[in-house]
N, C-alpha and C positions, 0 to 999 in steps of 0.2 A: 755343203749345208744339207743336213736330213731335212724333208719336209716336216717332220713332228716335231722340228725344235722352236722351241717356246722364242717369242719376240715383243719388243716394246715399236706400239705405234703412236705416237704421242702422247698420249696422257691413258694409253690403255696397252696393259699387257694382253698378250694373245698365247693362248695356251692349246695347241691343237690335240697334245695326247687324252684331253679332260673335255674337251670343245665349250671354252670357257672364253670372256675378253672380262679381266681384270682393272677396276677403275675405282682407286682409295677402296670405300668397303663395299664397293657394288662389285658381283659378280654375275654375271650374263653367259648361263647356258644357252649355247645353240644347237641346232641339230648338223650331225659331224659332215656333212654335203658343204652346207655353210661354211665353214672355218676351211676344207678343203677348197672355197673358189677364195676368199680371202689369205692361206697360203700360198693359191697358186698365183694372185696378181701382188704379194709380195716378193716373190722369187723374183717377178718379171720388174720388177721396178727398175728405173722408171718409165718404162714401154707400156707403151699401148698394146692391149690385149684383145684379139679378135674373140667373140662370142663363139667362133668354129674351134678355138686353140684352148676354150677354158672346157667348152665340153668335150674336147678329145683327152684330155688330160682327168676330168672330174667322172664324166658319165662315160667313158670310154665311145666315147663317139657317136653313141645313142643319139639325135637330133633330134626323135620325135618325143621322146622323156626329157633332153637336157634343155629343150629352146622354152619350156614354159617354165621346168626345176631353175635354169639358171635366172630367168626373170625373178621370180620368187626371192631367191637365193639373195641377191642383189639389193632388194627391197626390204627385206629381213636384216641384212649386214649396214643398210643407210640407216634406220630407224635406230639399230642398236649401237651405231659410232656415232656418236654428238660431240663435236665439240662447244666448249665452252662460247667460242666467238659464232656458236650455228653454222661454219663453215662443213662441206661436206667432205668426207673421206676418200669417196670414190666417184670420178669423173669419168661421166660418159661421154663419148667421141662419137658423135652423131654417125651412122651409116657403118661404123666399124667396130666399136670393141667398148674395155674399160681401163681407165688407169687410178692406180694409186696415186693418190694425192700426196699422203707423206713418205719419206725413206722409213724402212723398217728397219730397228738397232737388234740383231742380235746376242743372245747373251752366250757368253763360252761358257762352254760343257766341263763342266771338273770330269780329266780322265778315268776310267774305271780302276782301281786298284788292283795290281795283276795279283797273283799269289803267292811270289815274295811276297809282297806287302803286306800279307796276312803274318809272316811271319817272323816280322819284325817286333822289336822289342813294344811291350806294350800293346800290341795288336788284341791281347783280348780282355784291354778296356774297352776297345772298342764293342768287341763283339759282346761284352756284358753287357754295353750299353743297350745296343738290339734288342736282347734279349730283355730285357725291365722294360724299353718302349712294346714288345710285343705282348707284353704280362697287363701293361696298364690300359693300351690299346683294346683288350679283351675284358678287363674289368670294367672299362668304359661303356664299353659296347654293352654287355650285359646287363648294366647300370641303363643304359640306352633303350635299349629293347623291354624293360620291364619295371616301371617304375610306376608308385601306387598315391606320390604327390600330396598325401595327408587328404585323400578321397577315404569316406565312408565305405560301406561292403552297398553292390547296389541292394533298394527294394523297390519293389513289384508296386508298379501306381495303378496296371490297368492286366487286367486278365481277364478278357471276353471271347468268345469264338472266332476265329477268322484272325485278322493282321489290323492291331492298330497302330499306326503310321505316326509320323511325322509330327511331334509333341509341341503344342508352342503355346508357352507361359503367359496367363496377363502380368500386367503392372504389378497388380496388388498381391499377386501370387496364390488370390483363391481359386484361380480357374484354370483347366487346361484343354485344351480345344486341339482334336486328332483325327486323322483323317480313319474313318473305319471302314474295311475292306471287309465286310461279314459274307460266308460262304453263300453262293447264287442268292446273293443283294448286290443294288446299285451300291457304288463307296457312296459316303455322305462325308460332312462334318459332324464331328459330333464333340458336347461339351458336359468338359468332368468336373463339379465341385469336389473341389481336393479338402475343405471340411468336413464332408458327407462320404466318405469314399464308399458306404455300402452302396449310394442311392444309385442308381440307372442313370445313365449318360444321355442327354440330351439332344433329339437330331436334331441340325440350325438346319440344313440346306435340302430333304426332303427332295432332291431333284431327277432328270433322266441323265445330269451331266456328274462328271468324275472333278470330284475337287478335292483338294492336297494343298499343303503345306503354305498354312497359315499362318500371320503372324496380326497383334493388335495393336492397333492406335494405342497412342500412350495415356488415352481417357478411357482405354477397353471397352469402349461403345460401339468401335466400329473393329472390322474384321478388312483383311485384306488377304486375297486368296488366289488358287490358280484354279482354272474352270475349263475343261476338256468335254467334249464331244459334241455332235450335231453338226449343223453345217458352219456353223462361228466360229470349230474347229477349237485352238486356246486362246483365252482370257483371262486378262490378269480384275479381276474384280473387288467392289467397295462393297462391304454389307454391313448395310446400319443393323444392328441387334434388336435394337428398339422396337423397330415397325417390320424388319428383315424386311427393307428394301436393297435390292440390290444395281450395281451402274456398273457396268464394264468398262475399265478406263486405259484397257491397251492390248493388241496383240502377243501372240507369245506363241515358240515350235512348237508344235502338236508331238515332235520325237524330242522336245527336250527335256530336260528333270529338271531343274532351275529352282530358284528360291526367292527370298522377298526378303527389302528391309528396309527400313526407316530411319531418316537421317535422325541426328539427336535433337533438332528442333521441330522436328515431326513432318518439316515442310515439303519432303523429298523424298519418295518414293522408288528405291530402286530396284530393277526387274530381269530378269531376260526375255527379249524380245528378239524379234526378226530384223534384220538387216534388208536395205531398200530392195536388195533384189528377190529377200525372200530366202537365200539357201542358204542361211551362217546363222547362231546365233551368238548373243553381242549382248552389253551390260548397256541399261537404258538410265533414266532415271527421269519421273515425272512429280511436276511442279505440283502438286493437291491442287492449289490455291488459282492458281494459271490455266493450269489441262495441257499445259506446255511441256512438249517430253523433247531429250536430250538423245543421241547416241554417244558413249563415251570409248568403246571398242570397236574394234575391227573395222576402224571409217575407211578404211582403201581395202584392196581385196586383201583377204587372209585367209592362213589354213589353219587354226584354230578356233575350237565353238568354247566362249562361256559357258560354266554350267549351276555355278552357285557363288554368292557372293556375301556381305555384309560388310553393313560401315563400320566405321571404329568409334566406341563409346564417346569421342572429340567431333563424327561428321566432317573430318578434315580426308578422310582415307575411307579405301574402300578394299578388301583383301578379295582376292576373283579365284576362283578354281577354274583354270583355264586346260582344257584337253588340246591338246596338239597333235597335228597330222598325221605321225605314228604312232597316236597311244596312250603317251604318258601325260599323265596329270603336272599343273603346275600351279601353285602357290603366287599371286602374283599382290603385289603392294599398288594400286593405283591412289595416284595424288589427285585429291580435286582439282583445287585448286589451278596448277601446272598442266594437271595432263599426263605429268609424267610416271611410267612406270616402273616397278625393281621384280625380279625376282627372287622368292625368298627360297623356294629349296620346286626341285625337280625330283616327281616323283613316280617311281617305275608302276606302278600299283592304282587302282581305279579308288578316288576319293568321293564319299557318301555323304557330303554333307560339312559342313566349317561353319565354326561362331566365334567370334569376338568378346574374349573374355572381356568384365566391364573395369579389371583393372589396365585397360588398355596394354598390355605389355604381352599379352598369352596372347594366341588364336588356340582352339581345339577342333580338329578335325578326324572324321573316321575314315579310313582304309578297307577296303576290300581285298584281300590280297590269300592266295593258295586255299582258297576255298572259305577263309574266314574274314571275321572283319573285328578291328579293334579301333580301339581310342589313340590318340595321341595329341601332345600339348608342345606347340612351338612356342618359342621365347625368340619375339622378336627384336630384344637387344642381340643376344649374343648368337643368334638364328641357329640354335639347335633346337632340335625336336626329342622326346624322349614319349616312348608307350605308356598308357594308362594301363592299371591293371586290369582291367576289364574286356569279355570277348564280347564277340555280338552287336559290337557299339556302333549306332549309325547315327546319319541327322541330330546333331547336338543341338539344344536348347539352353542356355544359362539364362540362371535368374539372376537380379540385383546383389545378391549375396555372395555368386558363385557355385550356387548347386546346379546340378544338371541332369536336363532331363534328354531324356535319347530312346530310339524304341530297338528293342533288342533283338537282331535278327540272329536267326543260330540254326537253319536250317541246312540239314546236311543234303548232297544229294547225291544220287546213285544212277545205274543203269535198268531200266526199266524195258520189259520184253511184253508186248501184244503179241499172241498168239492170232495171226491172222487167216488161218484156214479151221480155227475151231467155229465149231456150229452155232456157239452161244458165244457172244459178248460177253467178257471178263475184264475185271477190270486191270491195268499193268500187271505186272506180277516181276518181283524184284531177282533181275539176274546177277548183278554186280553187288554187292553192296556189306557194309563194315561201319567201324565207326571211323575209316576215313572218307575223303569226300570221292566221287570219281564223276568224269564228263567229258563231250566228246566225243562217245565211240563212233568207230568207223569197222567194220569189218572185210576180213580178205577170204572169199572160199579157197583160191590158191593157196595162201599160206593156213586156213584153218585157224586164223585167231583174228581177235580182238583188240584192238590198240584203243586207251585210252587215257585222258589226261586223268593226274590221282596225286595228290597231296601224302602222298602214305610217307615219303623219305621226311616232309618238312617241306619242299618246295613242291611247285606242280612241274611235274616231269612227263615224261610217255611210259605208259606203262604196257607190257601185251598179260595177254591171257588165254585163257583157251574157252569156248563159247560155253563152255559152264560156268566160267568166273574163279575157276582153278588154274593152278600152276601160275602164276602172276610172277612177271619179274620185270626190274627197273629195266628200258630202254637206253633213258638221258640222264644225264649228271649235270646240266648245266647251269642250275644254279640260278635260273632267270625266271620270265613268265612263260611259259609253252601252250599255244592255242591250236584246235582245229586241225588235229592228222588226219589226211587220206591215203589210204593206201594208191600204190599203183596196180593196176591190171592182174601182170603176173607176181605179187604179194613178196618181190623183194625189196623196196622200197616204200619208206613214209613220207610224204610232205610234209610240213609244219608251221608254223609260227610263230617267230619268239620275240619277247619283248625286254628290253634292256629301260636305262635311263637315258640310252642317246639313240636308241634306233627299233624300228619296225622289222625282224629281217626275214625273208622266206628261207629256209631251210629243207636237204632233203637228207634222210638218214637210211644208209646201207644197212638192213637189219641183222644180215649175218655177219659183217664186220663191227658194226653199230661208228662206223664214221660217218659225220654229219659234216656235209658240206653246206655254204654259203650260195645262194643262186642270186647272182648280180643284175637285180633290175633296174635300179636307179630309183625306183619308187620311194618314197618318206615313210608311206604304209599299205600293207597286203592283206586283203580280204580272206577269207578262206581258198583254199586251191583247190584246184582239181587235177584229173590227168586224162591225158591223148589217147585214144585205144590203143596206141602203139607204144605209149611210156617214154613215147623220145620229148612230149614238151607238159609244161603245164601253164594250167589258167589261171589269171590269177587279178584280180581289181585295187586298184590303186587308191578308192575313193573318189576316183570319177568315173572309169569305165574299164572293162575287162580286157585283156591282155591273152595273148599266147606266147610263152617264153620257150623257145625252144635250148632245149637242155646239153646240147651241144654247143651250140655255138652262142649260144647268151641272147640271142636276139629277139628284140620286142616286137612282136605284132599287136595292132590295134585290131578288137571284132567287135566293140561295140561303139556306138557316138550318142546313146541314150541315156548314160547313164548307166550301165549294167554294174550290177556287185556280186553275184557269182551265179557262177555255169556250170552245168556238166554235159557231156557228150553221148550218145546215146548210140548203142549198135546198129543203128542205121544211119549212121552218118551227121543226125540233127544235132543240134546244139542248142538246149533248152537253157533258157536264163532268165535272173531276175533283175527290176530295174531297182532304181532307187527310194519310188514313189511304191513296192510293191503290189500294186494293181495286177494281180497273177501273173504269168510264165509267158515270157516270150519264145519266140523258137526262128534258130538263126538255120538256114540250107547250107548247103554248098555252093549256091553260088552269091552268098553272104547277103541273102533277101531276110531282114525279120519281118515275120508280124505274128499279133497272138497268138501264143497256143490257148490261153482265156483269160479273160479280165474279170470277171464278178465277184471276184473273190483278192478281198486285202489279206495276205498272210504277212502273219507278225512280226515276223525279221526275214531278214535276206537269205539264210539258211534252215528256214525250219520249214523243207521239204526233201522227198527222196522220190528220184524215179528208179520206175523198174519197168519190165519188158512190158507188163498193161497199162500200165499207168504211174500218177503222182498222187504219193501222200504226203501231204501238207498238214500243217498247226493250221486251224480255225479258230481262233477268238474273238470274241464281241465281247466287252466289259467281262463279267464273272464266267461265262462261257465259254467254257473251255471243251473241243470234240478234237479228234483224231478226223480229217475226211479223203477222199480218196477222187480223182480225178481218174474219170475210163478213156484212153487215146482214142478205142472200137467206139465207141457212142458218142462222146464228146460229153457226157453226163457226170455230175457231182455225187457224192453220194457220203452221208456220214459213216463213218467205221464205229466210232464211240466218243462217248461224252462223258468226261471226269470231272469232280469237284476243281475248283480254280488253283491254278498253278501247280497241280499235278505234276505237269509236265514244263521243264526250262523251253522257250521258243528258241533261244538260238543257241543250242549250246548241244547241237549235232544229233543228230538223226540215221539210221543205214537200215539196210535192209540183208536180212540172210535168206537168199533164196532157198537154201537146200530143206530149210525147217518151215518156209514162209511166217519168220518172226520180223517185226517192226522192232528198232533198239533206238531209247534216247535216252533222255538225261532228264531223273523224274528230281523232286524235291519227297523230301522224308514224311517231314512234318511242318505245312505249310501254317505255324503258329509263329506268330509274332506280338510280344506287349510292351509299353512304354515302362520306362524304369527310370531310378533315378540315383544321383549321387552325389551324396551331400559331404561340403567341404568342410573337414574336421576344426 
């Protein structure tokens, strides 16, 4: 018996090449770890299986990755077997192991057809037949990928300076209320009569706090919003129009994006919020009437965060953009009622936003994906999805009608060079850049280039170049998501990271051969890497703490228990890292002592810093504040380099430093212009 052959376990087929479990029309992807400890305690049926024998088999024997993955693992695989009488799947044997509760039925394999058989009589109906499923397969697809669904051409509802955000419709359809990002201003709210469209937008919210994506009581009296900064941290808030008083009526992540929605009788309030311990976020749902709030996700531990939701025009359903431990976005159906939940489609690609069409039978949701973002419209009878014809498309809005409002991002972005030993501050000055996207870079003075990720084939691939932004040629062909290359040391090897629809994987690529191997950690998902000064291991964070993988022999070392998400090592031996909570750089010794190297300073993501032999340059931002600052090792002193208009510069989308020129390299945006638009249903 192959381990990848497909089996029926009671009322659920189990599919390991797809990592799927099958049940009438529910499909339940898992992540492929999963389906791997579920084929391996059906091989073993009906034995008891030691916890030592599933991770010798699954995690290669790794105990300190497999003892908390197989926990997980196990937990993931209960919740997703249910049977009909609630009986469970898999019994645990207190002090020893698990067992399979039912026999697994195999199905036989129709043999492969040798090549006689091709050349039998008839053999090429067969192969015609191939060949039309392959013509129609492609007509499909392309039918799939770009469909215009009897949508209008968009027009332009808002054109102001800066980025206006997050579009949401009243009832009545006279108003639209967006979140405005105006260059060195606080965001606000602000409100558009869409009968006036000359007249000036109105600020509601005047405040020192960041607030975003709104939506209205169905009397459009009152506003219900998300409320960021200070010490209150987020707030999901009430604001009567009338008098603009305002009630905060629940917690929410301060790193979440999250969304808001109201059931159809108005009485329920759903949000994303924090979870009792505080480190997840979870789909809530509060009573108006009560102040009674609900958690409806992630009630035992989980490794997925909620990020945006809405009910179904009925208040029976609720559809969840749910991210998962390695990555990928998921599509998920939760039933009120029950509890129970489906998922409708897994998707490899960062989603921006989902609305519930009010013919109940659509969702529409926007994609981020190889630098751009578009539309698409599932159909949750027959669960396919097909592209809107529109780019740009984010956070959708439907009105009563069907039209739709969305703010249209389309910003490209490039490689961006500070000149850090000039006399005068200047502002970036663009080294990479085209009209495709690029990000990423990392550079090698050994090798003399430039590696970075670049949309230019259709996919985001590795791309090198030479530190002019000439000579440019394709790396990778594969087809996936590729994040975050670091070179190694001596400039023969790249790190990477790529993302599929079933997995997070660390990668490293031979650049003279350009063979890319697979580096076996057991992890679910990998932070940015680093490398050893020697090139024999790399570092690398899990989403709890950082890791040294040595590259021979596969083995996991643990170096942090705080929390760390990434490191790099420094020619003196330190090993400078950052936590979760990014409270500045810790710095690890040799004889594995942390403690700060500073805290006063929050930097904005986990990678948007670069040491070099004086010091660290880090991203500095406070709301619309955006500087380049510099950290002295000799002093212990801050100091700013420069300050650019807002979102100049991506925070986490890589940073390096070329010594031989003393240039600073990241990943700027073009044309930091964003407007609300709209598309109306023919």
């Amino acid at each position: 018996m192959s381990d990848k052959s497909p089996f029926k376990l009671k009322s659920y087929q189990v599919n390991p090449l797809d990592n799927t479990l099958v049940s009438g029309d529910d499909i339940i992807t898992l992540q492929p770890k999963f389906i791997e400890v579920l084929v391996f305690l059906a091989a073993k049926y009906p034995s008891v299986v030691t916890r030592e024998e599933i991770i010798d088999a699954v995690w290669d024997g790794n105990s300190y990755v497999g003892e908390k993955a197989l926990t997980n693992a196990i937990w993931h695989l209960r919740k997703s077997l249910k049977s009909a009488e609630q009986q469970e799947y898999i019994e645990t044997i207190r002090k020893t192991g698990y067992r399979l509760l039912f026999e697994p039925s195999y199905r036989a394999v129709e043999p492969e057809p040798s090549a006689k058989n091709w050349r039998q009589p008839h053999s090429w109906l067969a192969a015609t037949g191939v060949l039309i499923c392959v013509v129609l397969i492609f007509i499909w697809s392309r039918f799939m990928n770009d469909a215009d669904f009897g949508f209008a051409q968009p027009e332009l509802i808002t054109q102001y300076p800066g980025r206006e955000l997050f579009p949401a419709l009243s009832h009545d359809e006279r108003y639209l209320v967006f979140s405005w990002r105006n260059m060195d201003s606080q965001t606000d709210l602000f409100l558009h009569d869409l009968t006036e469209p000359s007249k000036s937008p109105k600020n509601l919210t005047q405040s020192a706090f960041l607030e975003s994506r709104a939506i209205w009581s169905k009397d459009d009296q009152q506003l219900f919003y998300y409320r960021k900064g200070g010490e209150q941290g987020c707030e999901v808030i009430q604001h009567r129009l009338a008098d603009d008083h305002t009630t905060p009526l629940a917690r929410c992540p301060n790193s979440s994006t999250g969304s808001l929605s109201l059931s159809a009788n108005q009485s329920q309030l759903a949000y994303i919020g924090l979870t009792a311990k505080g480190n997840n976020a979870a789909v809530f749902t509060l009573d108006l009437t009560s102040g009674e709030s609900q958690q409806l996700t992630c009630l035992t531990e989980c490794d997925y965060r909620d990020e945006y939701m809405d009910f179904s025009p009925s208040g029976e359903q609720l559809v969840i953009v749910r991210n998962l431990a390695p990555g990928q976005d998921q599509l998920i159906l939760h039933e009120l009622h029950t509890g129970q939940e489906q998922v409708l489609l897994t998707w490899m690609h960062t989603i921006r936003g989902i609305a519930w069409h009010p013919s109940n039978e659509q969702l529409i949701f926007a994609s981020h994906e190889n630098g751009q973002r578009f539309g698409y419209q599932f159909d949750l009878e027959t669960k396919q999805y097909q592209r809107l014809n529109v780019t740009g498309f984010s956070y959708p809005n439907i009105s009563s009608q069907g039209d739709i409002y969305y703010h249209h991002w389309q910003m490209g972005t490039s490689i961006m060079r500070v000149d850090l030993a000039a006399t005068i501050n200047t502002a970036p000055f663009p080294l990479l850049q085209s009209e495709f996207n690029f990000r990423y870079p990392d550079y090698s003075s050994q090798a003399n280039k430039l590696v970075v990720v670049s949309n230019e084939s259709g996919n985001d691939e590795l791309w090198l170049s030479s530190l002019d932004g000439t000579n440019r040629t394709q790396l990778t062909q594969l087809n996936k998501v590729v994040r975050e290359p670091t070179w190694s040391h001596d400039g023969r090897f790249i790190a990477f990271i790529v993302k599929s629809l079933t997995e997070n994987s660390l990668m490293v690529i031979d650049v003279a051969t350009r063979q890319v191997t697979e580096i076996n950690t057991g992890f679910v998902y990998h932070n940015k890497p680093s490398w050893s000064l020697d090139d024999q291991s790399l570092f690398v964070a899990n989403d709890d703490n950082l890791f040294q993988i040595d590259l021979t022999t596969q083995t996991v070392t643990p170096l942090s228990e705080d929390g760390g998400r990434y490191g790099v090592m420094t020619t003196d031996g330190r090993f400078i890292y950052i936590t979760a909570q990014r409270k500045g750089l810790k710095v690890r010794t040799e004889n594995g002592q942390s403690s700060a190297l500073f805290s006063e300073v929050t930097i904005p993501s986990s990678t948007g810093w670069q040491v070099t032999e004086t010091g660290v340059y880090y991203f500095n931002v406070k709301g619309p504040d955006y500087r380049l600052s510099f950290f002295d090792f000799a002093t212990g002193q801050h100091r700013d380099v420069l300050r650019v208009p807002e979102r100049t510069f991506s925070r986490s989308r890589g940073m390096t430093y070329v010594p031989e020129n003393s240039w600073l390299l990241f990943t700027g945006y073009e044309t930091p212009q964003v407007d609300i638009k709209r598309i109306r249903k023919n």
